[in-house]
DOKOLMAR-503191 format. One record per residue (C-alpha): residue in three letters; x, y, z. Coordinates in steps of 0.1 Angstrom, whole numbers, plus 5000, padded with zeros to 4 digits. Layout:
<recs>
ALAXYZ
...
</recs>
This chain:
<recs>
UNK461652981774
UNK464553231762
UNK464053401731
UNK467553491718
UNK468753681686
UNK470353461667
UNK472953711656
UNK473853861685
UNK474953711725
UNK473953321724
UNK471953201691
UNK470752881696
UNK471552491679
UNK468952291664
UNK467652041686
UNK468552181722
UNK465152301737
UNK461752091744
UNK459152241726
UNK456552011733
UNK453352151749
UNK452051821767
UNK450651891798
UNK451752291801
UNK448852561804
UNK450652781784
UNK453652931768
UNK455853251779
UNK458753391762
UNK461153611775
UNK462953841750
UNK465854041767
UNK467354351748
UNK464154341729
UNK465054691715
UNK468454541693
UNK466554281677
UNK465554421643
UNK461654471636
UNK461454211612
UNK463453951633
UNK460654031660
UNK457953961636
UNK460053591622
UNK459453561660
UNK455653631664
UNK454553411636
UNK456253141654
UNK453952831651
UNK454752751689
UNK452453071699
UNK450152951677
UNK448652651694
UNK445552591717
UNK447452731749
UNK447353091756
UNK450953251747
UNK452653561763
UNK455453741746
UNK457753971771
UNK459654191753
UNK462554341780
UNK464054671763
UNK465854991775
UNK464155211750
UNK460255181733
UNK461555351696
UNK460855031680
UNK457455001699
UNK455355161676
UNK456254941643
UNK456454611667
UNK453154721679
UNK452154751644
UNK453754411631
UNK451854251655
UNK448354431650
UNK448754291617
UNK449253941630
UNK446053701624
UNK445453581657
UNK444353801693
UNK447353981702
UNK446654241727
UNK449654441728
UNK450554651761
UNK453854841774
UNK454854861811
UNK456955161821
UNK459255021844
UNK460155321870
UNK463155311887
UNK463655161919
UNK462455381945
UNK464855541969
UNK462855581998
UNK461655242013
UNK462554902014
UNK462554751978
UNK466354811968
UNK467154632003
UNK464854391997
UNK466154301962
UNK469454331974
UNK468854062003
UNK466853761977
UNK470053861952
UNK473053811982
UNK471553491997
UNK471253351959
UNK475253471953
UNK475853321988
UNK474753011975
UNK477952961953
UNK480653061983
UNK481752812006
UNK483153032032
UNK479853232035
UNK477953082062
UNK475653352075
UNK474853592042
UNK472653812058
UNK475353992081
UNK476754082049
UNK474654472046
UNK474054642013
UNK476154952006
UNK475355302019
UNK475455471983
UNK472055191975
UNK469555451979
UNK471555691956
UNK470055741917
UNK472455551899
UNK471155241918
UNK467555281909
UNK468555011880
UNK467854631892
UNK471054531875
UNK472854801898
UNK471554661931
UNK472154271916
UNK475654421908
UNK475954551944
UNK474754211959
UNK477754001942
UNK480454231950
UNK479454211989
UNK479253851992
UNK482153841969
UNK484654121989
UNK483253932024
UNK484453592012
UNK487553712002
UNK487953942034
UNK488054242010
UNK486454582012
UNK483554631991
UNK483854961968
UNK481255231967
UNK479055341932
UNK478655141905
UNK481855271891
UNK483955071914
UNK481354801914
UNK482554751877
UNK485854831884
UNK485954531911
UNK484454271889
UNK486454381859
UNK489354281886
UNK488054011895
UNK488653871859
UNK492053991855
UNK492853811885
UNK491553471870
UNK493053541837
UNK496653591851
UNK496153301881
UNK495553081848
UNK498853201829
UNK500653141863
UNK499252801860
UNK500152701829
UNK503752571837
UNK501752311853
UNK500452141826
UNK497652321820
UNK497652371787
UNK496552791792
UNK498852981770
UNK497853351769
UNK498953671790
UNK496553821804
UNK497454161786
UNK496553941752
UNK493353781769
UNK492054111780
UNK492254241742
UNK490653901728
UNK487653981758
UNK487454341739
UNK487454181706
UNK484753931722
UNK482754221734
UNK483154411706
UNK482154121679
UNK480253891702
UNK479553501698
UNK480453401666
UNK480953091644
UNK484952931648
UNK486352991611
UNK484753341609
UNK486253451647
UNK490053271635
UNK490253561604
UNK489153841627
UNK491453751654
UNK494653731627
UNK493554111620
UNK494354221653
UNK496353981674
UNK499653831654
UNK501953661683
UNK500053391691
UNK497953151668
UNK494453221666
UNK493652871676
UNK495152871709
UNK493653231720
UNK490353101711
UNK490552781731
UNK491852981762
UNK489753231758
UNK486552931758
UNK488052801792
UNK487453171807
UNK483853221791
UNK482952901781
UNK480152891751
UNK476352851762
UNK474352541763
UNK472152711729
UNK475552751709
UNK478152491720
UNK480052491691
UNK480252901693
UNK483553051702
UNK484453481714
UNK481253431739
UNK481353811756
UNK481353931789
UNK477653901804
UNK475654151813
UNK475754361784
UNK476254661806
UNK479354471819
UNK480954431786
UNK479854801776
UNK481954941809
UNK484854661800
UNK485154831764
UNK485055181778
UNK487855131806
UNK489654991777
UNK489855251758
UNK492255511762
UNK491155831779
UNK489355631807
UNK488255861837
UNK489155561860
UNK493255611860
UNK493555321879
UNK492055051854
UNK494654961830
UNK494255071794
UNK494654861763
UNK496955101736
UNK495754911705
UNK491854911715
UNK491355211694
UNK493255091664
UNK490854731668
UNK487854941670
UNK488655121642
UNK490254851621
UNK486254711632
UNK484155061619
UNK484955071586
UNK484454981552
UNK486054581546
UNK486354411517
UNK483554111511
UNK486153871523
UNK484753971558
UNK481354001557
UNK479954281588
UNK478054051607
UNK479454251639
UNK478554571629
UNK475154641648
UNK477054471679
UNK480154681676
UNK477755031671
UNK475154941695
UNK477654851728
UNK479955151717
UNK477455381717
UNK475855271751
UNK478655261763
UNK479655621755
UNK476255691774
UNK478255691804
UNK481755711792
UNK481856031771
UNK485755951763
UNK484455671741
UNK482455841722
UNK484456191716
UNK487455991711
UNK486155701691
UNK482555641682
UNK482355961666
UNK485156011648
UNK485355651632
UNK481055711619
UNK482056071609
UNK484755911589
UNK482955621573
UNK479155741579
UNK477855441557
UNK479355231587
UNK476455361613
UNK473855251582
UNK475154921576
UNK474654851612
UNK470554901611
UNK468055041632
UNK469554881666
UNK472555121663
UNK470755441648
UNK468655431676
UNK470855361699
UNK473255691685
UNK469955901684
UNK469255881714
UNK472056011730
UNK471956331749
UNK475356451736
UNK475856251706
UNK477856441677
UNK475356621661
UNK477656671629
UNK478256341625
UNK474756211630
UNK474156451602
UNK476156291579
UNK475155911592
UNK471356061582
UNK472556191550
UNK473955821540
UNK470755681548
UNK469455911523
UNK471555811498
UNK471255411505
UNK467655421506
UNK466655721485
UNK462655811492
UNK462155431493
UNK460955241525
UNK463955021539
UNK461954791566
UNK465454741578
UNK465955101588
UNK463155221590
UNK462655301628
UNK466055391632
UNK466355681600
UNK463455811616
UNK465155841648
UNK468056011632
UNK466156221611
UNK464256351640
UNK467456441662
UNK469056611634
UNK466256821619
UNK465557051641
UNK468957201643
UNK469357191607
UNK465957371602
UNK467757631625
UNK470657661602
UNK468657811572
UNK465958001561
UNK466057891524
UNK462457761516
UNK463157481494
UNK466257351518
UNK463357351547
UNK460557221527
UNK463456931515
UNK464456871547
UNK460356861567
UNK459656631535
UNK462256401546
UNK461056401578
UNK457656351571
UNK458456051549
UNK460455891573
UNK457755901600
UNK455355741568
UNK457755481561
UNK458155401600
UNK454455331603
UNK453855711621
UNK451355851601
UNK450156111630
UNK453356201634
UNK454056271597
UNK451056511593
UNK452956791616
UNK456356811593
UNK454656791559
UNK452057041568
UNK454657271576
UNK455857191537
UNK453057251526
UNK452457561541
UNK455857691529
UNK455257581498
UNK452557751491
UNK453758111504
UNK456558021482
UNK454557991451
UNK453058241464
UNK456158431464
UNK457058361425
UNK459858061438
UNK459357791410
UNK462257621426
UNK459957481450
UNK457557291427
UNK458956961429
UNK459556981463
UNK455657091471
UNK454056791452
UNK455856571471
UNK454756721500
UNK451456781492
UNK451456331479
UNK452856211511
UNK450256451533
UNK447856291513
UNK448955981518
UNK449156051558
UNK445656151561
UNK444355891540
UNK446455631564
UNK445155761597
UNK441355771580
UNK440456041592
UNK440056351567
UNK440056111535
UNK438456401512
UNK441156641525
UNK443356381515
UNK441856341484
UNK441956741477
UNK445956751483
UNK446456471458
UNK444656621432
UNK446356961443
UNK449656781436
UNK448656701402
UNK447857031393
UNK451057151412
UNK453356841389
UNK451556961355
UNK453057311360
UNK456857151359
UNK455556951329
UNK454257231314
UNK456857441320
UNK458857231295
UNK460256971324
UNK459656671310
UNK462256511337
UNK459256581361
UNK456756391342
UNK457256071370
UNK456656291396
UNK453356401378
UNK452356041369
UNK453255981408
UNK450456201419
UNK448156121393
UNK447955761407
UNK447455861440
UNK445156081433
UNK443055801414
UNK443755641443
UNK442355841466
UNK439455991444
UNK438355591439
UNK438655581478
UNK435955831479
UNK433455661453
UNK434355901426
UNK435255661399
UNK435055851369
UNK437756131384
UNK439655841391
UNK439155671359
UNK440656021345
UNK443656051367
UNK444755691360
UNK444355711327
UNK446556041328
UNK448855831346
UNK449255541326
UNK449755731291
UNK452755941308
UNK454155581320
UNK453555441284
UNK455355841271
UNK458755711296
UNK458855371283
UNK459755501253
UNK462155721259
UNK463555581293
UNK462955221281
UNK462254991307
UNK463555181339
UNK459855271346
UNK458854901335
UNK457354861378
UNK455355201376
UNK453655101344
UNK452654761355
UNK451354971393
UNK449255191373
UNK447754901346
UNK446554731377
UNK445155051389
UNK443155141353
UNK441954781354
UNK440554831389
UNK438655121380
UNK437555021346
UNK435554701368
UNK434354921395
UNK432655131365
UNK431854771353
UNK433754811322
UNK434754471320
UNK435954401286
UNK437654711287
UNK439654651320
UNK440854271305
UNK443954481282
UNK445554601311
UNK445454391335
UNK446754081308
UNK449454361300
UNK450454441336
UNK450354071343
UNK452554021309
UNK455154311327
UNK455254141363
UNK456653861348
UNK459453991328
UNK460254181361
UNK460753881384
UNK462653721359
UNK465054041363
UNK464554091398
UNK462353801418
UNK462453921458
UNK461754281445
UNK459354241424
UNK457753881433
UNK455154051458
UNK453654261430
UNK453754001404
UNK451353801433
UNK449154081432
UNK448354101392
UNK447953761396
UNK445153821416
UNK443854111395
UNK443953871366
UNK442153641387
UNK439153921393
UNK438854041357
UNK438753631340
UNK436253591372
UNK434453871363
UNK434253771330
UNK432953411335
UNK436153261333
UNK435553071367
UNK438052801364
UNK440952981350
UNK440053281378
UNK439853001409
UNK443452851398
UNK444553191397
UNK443253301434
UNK444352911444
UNK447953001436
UNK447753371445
UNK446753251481
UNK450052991480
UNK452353261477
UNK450253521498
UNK450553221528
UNK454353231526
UNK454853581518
UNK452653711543
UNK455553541575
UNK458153821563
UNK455754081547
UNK453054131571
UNK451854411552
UNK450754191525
UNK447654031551
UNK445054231529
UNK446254101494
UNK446253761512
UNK442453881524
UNK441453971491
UNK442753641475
UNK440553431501
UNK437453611493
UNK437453581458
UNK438853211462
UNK435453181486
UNK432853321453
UNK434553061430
UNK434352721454
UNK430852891460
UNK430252881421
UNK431052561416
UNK428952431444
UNK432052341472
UNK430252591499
UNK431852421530
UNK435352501513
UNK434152841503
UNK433352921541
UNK436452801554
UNK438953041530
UNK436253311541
UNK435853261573
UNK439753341571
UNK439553661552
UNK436953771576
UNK439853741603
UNK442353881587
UNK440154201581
UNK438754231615
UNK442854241626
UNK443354491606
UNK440154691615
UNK441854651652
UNK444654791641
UNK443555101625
UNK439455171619
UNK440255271584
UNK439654941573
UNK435954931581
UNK434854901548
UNK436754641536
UNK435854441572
UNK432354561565
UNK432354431525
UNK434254051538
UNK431154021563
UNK428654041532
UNK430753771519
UNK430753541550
UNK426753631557
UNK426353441516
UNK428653171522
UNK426953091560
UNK423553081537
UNK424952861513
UNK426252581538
UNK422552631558
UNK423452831585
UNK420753101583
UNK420553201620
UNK424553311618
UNK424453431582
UNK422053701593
UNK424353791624
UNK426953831598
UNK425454081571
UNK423854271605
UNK428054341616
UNK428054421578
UNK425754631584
UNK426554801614
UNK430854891599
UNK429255021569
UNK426555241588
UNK429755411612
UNK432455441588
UNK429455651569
UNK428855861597
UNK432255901600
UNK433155961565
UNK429856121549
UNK431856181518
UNK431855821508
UNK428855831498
UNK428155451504
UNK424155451501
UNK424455181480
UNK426654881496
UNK424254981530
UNK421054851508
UNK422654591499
UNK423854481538
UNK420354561547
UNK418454361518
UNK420554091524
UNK419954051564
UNK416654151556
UNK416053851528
UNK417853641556
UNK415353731582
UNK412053681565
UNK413653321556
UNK413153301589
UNK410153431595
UNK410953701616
UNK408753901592
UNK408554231613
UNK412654241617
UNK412954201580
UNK409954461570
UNK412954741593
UNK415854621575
UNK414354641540
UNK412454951547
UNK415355121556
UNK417355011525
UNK414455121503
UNK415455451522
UNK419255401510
UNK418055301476
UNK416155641471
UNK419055841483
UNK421155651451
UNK422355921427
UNK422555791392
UNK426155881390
UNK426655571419
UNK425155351396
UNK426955011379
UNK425654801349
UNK424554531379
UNK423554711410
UNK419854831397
UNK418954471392
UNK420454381426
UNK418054661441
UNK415454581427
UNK415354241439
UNK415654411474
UNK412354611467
UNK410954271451
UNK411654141484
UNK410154431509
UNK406854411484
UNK406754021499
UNK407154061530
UNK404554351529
UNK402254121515
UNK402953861538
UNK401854071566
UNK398954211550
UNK399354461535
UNK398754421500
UNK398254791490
UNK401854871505
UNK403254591488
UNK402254711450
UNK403455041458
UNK407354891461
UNK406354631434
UNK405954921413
UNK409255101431
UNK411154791422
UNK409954771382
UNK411255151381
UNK414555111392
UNK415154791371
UNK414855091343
UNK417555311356
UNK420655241339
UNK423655391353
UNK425055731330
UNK426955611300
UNK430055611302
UNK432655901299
UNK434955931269
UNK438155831284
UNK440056151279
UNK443356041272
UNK446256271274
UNK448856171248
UNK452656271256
UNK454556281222
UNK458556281223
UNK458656561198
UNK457656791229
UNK461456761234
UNK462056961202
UNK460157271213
UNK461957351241
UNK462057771249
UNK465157951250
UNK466658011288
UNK465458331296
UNK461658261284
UNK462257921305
UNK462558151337
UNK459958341327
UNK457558081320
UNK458457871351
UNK457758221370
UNK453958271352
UNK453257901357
UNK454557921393
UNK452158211401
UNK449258081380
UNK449557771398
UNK449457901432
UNK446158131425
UNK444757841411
UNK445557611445
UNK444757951465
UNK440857971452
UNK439757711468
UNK441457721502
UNK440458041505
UNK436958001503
UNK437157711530
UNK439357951551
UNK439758321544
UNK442058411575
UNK444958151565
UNK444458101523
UNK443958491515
UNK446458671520
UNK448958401502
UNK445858441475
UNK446458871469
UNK450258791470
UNK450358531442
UNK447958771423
UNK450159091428
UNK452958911418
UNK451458761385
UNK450459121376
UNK453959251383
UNK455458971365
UNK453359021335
UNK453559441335
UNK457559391338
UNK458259091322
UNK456058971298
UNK454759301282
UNK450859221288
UNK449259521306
UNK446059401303
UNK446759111316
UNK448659281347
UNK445659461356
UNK443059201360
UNK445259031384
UNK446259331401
UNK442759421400
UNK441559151420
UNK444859181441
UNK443559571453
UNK440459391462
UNK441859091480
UNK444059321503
UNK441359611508
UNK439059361524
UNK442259211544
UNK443259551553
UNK440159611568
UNK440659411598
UNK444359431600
UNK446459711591
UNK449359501587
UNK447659461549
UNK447659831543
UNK451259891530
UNK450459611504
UNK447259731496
UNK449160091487
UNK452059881464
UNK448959671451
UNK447860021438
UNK450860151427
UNK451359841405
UNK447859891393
UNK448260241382
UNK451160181362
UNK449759891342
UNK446960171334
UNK449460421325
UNK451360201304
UNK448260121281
UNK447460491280
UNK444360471304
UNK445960831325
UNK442660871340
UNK441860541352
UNK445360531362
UNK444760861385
UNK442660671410
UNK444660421422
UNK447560661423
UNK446260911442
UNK444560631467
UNK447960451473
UNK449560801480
UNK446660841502
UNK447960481522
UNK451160641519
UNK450260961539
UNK448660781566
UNK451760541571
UNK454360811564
UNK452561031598
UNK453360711624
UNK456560601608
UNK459460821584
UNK460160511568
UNK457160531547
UNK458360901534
UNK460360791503
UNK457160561489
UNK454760851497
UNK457361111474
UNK457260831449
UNK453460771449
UNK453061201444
UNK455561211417
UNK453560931397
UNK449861121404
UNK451961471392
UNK453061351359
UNK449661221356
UNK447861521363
UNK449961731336
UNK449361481310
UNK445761521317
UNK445661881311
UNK445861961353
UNK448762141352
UNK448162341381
UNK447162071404
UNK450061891389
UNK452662111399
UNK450662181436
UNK451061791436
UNK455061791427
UNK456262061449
UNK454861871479
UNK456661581467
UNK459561811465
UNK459062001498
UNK458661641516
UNK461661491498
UNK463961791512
UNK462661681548
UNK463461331546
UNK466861251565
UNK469961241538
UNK469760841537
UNK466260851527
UNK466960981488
</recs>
């Protein structure tokens, strides 16, 4: 079967292929140019009901680059059914043996076939240039096969390379377009010169096969001296439409790489002098890359890119002379055409660097710091080719930390999550010297880096508390802006507090994430009012959120008020905007189907998982990311059916969920907990319908997730959902009777149990674990032995008492609109923004630099010099300036210790010191950093002159000092030195 894009060479007509399965083992389709069909297009493809039946189904994907591998790969990990995705290199043909002969024989007796006059093909021998490189492509050598049995029918020469090979059969058609115009006095009915076809078989390769109206109103563009229907119905009797697309009309020269060298020796500055040129192909391409009106939609766009640009692979003239100048002229052009055609520009070797600059620079202002699914492999692409040189091009921190953050988001957005960690590190890093440095212009800048690390880490599972630690670390970077007076930067605070809660509930720490949320959702509640409803979708986001946390805190009543209010939102919001929004809306349906479950609200919670999974169904055939909601929905669907006593219907929808998690566990091993919690769920529904046997299979998988992902991830403290996987299997064994099996599984949950910290507690769980000790005490009776037994009876009354820790206050941060009033004047703006800048980096410093003291300390004693500076010069607090400078001198002492690189700052460190002293009147405390930075100075002033001036400066400061003690004799021993050494310094010195 041939797969085919249905915008691009030959899409297919209803009704025109067999797709019946009878009797067939299985199915294969084959997808040529995989690499131009966009992502999603390839995923319409895989959920395809046709490779969803009993026979097995292979999908061959033919491509010339992998770009879009990784989020096909992705697409289909996320697929419910057992795709094993693989790639296959395929290496050139080799030039040494027999292979490229070989091909070239099967090839030449097949053309043979279809000539007459060829009696005895294999006399006709395969070129001498077939072992050269450029014939290590199988199109080459098929290429080389026609020409020789078509130059020996013909009693013609056959050229050599595959530039005369293209040059031939480009001939070849010229010939048959001028024998038909000869013709046509005859009664043909052919009316076009051949100059006029060979621009309509430009325009065909350009636009490709298209629908008859559409093709008549491009053609009038270009081509006024005959009428459109009479080129098209000559140009159908040279290349006649395919079988899939009868009624299609402009069918292009085939093989693509055909029609990509036809458009190249068409153009104007042609290496190949003796192919003729086309004047006006220019003026059609360009009249083709830019910016129409809507009265011609740009459905050839991605066509007219992609085939340029590969074609300019080989034939620099079309891309120096063309290509580049039309997208550096209308950049927007290169975006419009998708992925396909960025990747297709990025990688080329010597593509215009400039203007793939600005093409990546329109994509930033399309799509903004939101994921376009449509672009998403190709902006990532560009971004990547362009960045580096651009990084070159400046040293300006918050240009690079702007330009690694867009980067890094990119490779998030393109399903790259390794990838991203490298550029937004590097952010980071610079960031935080930055800060560091007293630069408040990088604040915003650093807690978006910081979020989408975060969010990096916490995708590729692997350092989820690190993850956790750089989203709150954004938060406390976003509440300096805020609290600098930049209330335009409260979203971006709000931003990070939700992930943050995210992340923090990720980790079992539901109070801190009850907190952040909160924090979140009053600053949404602050916008609304003053932005009105532009922040409507955030708001709804982060009500979902706060009712989530309130219920895993088991503060039901409390979460009901915001999840009815984000549900209330979502549906104002799809009346405004139904695809953006529609997805979301689906999901509060679902949270409003948890809380009225949770509430004992069964029937009005099973309609609303019922409809929830309707949409979800649909939904997830375009938006495969949405397969977990769609999880989600089944499992809660499963507890209600349960509750109403329709168990077989309950194990069907889970039996469901459980596949759709243990995809996405395949897919990436983050998802072992959520695998791990839908295996619980099957093991209770398998009980239900009597299935004992595979119910205790079930909770032992349960199990067995939840027992690695701890290993793996100690932080999530998940002690208490492993009792429960073990008291259940456990209960499941003793039912049947495998007494000693269940006496392991619920010994070692009493293990987890006593390993509970209060602070993991929920209003329900000790009751649940006590049941589990109920049940060890049985089955420690049952096998005799009764004194055991009362010992976890007695276990089991005890933790029935436990009662999780009441409930925090809900500290609510309330933004007030009159903050507006109270704004500072513009020079205490700086000057705060500066203080807050530096407080903030000592206060992210700390903690790094306690985890690691070669890489976070010496960032740590810069921030902290720099605050004391700042408040001895600027803000007129002394005593402030030396605690900080205090702990600066110590910072860089120890530093210096092992590094002398350390010691000039050690000796300005002082310096700084000492004059904070001075200035509060403290001479004598002031001496002894004075005369031990002069000290520094002497030492470096010996190995290098440079160091002279400071050391003059540093004697002049312990002089003065000295006199106003009462030392006026050491004073002025003190000042002539610095006098004596200031006459020896060289004249540029002073």
């Amino acid at each position: 079967m041939d797969a085919v894009h249905g915008t691009d060479t030959h899409p297919p007509a209803e009704l025109k292929q067999d797709l019946r399965l009878d009797g067939h083992a299985g199915v294969l389709v084959l997808v040529d140019y995989a690499d131009r069909w966009p992502v999603s297009h390839l995923s319409w493809l895989f959920h395809n009901r046709l490779l969803q039946k009993d026979v097995p189904a292979r999908v061959l994907l033919l491509a010339r680059s992998v770009d879009q591998w990784p989020a096909v790969r992705g697409r289909l990990n996320r697929l419910r059914v057992n795709a094993d995705p693989s790639d296959q290199y395929l290496a050139p043909i080799p030039e040494a043996g027999e292979q490229r002969e070989r091909l070239f024989g099967v090839a030449r007796d097949s053309f043979a076939r279809h000539y007459r006059q060829i009696t005895r093909p294999e006399r006709i021998s395969p070129p001498d240039a077939l072992n050269d490189a450029e014939f290590g492509l199988t199109l080459a050598v098929l290429m080389a096969a026609l020409v020789a049995v078509d130059t020996a029918a013909h009693g013609r020469r056959a050229p050599a390379g595959m530039t005369g090979l293209t040059a031939y059969l480009l001939d070849r058609e010229h010939e048959n377009w001028e024998q038909l115009y000869e013709t046509s006095g005859a009664g043909s009915g052919y009316r076009t010169p051949p100059a006029v076809m060979a621009r309509m078989v430009f325009l065909a390769s350009l636009i490709g096969l298209s629908h008859r109206s559409y093709a008549e109103q491009l053609i009038g563009v270009v081509i006024d001296e005959i009428p459109p229907e009479v080129l098209l119905a000559d140009h159908s009797v040279c290349y006649p439409p395919t079988e899939l697309f009868p009624e299609g009309v402009l069918q292009p020269l085939l093989p693509d790489r055909l029609a990509e060298d036809f458009l190249a020796l068409t153009l104007p500055g042609s290496p190949v002098t003796a192919y003729p040129t086309d004047r006006l192909a220019g003026a059609i391409c360009t009249t083709f890359l830019q910016p129409l009106s809507d009265a011609f939609p740009r459905n050839w766009i991605t066509r007219a890119v992609t085939f340029l640009a590969a074609a300019a692979t080989r034939w620099p003239h079309v891309g120096t002379g063309y290509l580049y100048p039309m997208l550096g002229a209308h950049p927007e052009v290169a975006t419009h055409a998708g992925s396909t055609a960025l990747l297709q520009l990025a990688s080329m070797e010597d593509v215009d660097l400039d203007m793939l600059t600005m093409v990546d620079d329109t994509i930033e202002d399309l799509s903004g710091e939101l994921a376009r699914f449509d672009l998403a492999t190709g902006a990532v692409a560009t971004c990547e080719r362009v960045t580096p040189r651009r990084l070159e091009a400046t040293t300006v921190p918050d240009e690079r930390m702007r330009l690694l953050n867009r980067l890094g988001l990119r490779m998030l957005h393109a399903g790259r999550p390794f990838d991203a960690i490298q550029p937004l590190g590097d952010a980071v890093d610079l960031g935080r010297q930055s800060m560091a440095e007293a630069d408040p212009s990088v604040l915003p800048l650093q807690a978006k880096a910081l979020i989408r690390l975060s969010r990096a880490l916490m995708d590729t599972g692997s350092l989820r508390f690190k993850a956790y630690a750089l989203s709150a670390e954004a938060a406390q970077v976003a509440r300096a802006l805020v609290d600098d007076g930049s209330d335009s930067e409260l979203l971006l605070l709000a931003e990070c507090l939700s992930t943050a809660s995210d992340n923090a509930h990720a980790l079992g720490q539901g109070e801190t994430a009850l907190e952040f949320i909160d924090e979140a959702v009053s600053i949404y509640l602050f916008l609304r009012e003053t932005s009105h409803d532009s922040v409507l979708p955030q708001l709804a986001s982060a009500l979902n959120a706060l009712g989530r946390r309130l219920r895993s805190l088991g503060r039901i009543q409390e979460s009901a008020r915001p999840t009815f209010d984000a549900m209330e939102m979502r549906r104002e919001l799809i009346k405004a905007d139904f695809p953006t929004h529609f997805a979301d809306n689906v999901r509060s349906i679902i949270d409003f189907g948890i809380c009225t479950a949770e509430m004992g609200l069964s029937d009005q919670a099973l309609n609303s998982f019922i409809t929830a999974t309707g949409f979800l169904r649909k939904l997830v055939e375009v938006q495969p990311g949405l397969l977990p909601d769609l999880a989600d929905a089944l499992e809660w669907t499963g507890r209600q059916l349960a509750l109403t006593g329709r168990t077989d219907e309950a194990l069907v929808v889970t039996e469901e969920a459980v596949a759709i998690r243990r995809k996405e566990w395949d897919a990436d091993s983050t998802n072992a907990e959520a695998l791990a919690n839908s295996l619980h769920l099957l093991a209770l529904r398998l009980d239900e319908c009597g299935r004992t046997d595979e119910a205790a299979d079930a909770a032992g998988q349960a199990f067995s997730f939840r027992w690695a992902l701890a290993n793996a991830v100690p932080e999530l403290d998940s002690f208490g959902a492993i009792a429960l996987d073990l008291g259940l299997r456990g209960h499941l064994l003793r039912r049947l009777g495998r007494l000693d099996e269940a006496e392991s599984d619920l010994l070692n949950a009493r293990t987890a149990i006593r390993d509970l910290a209060d602070q993991q507690l929920t209003p329900q769980l000790p009751e649940r674990l006590a049941g589990i000790l109920d049940e060890l005490a049985g089955v420690l009776h049952e096998l005799g032995k009764s004194h055991e037994a009362r010992d976890v009876a007695a276990e089991a009354a005890t933790m029935r008492r436990r009662t999780p820790p009441p409930p925090s206050p809900r500290r609510r941060r309330v933004y007030s609109p009159s903050r507006e009033l109270q704004r500072p004047d513009g020079a205490q703006t700086e000057e705060l923004a500066i203080r807050r800048t530096l407080e903030t980096a000592i206060l992210v410093h700390r903690p790094l630099a306690e985890k690691e003291p070669d890489r976070y300390l010496p960032p740590l004693a810069v921030a902290l010099h720099n605050l004391g500076r700042h408040q001895l010069r600027n803000s007129g607090r002394p005593d402030d300036a030396i605690t900080s400078l205090r702990e600066s001198c110590a910072v860089f002492r120890e530093l210096s210790r092992n590094n002398v690189f350390f010691v000039p700052q050690l000796a300005l460190t002082l310096n700084n010191l000492g004059s904070a002293l001075y200035q509060l009147g403290r001479g004598q405390d002031a001496l002894v950093p004075f005369e031990e930075a002069a000290g520094y100075y002497k030492a470096l002033a010996a190995t290098d002159a440079s160091y002279g001036e400071l050391l003059v400066s540093a004697l002049n400061k312990v002089g003065l000092v000295l006199h106003e003690l009462g030392r006026p004799d050491k004073a002025r021993e003190i000042l002539l030195r610095a006098v004596t050494l200031r006459n020896s310094l060289p004249p540029h010195s002073s």
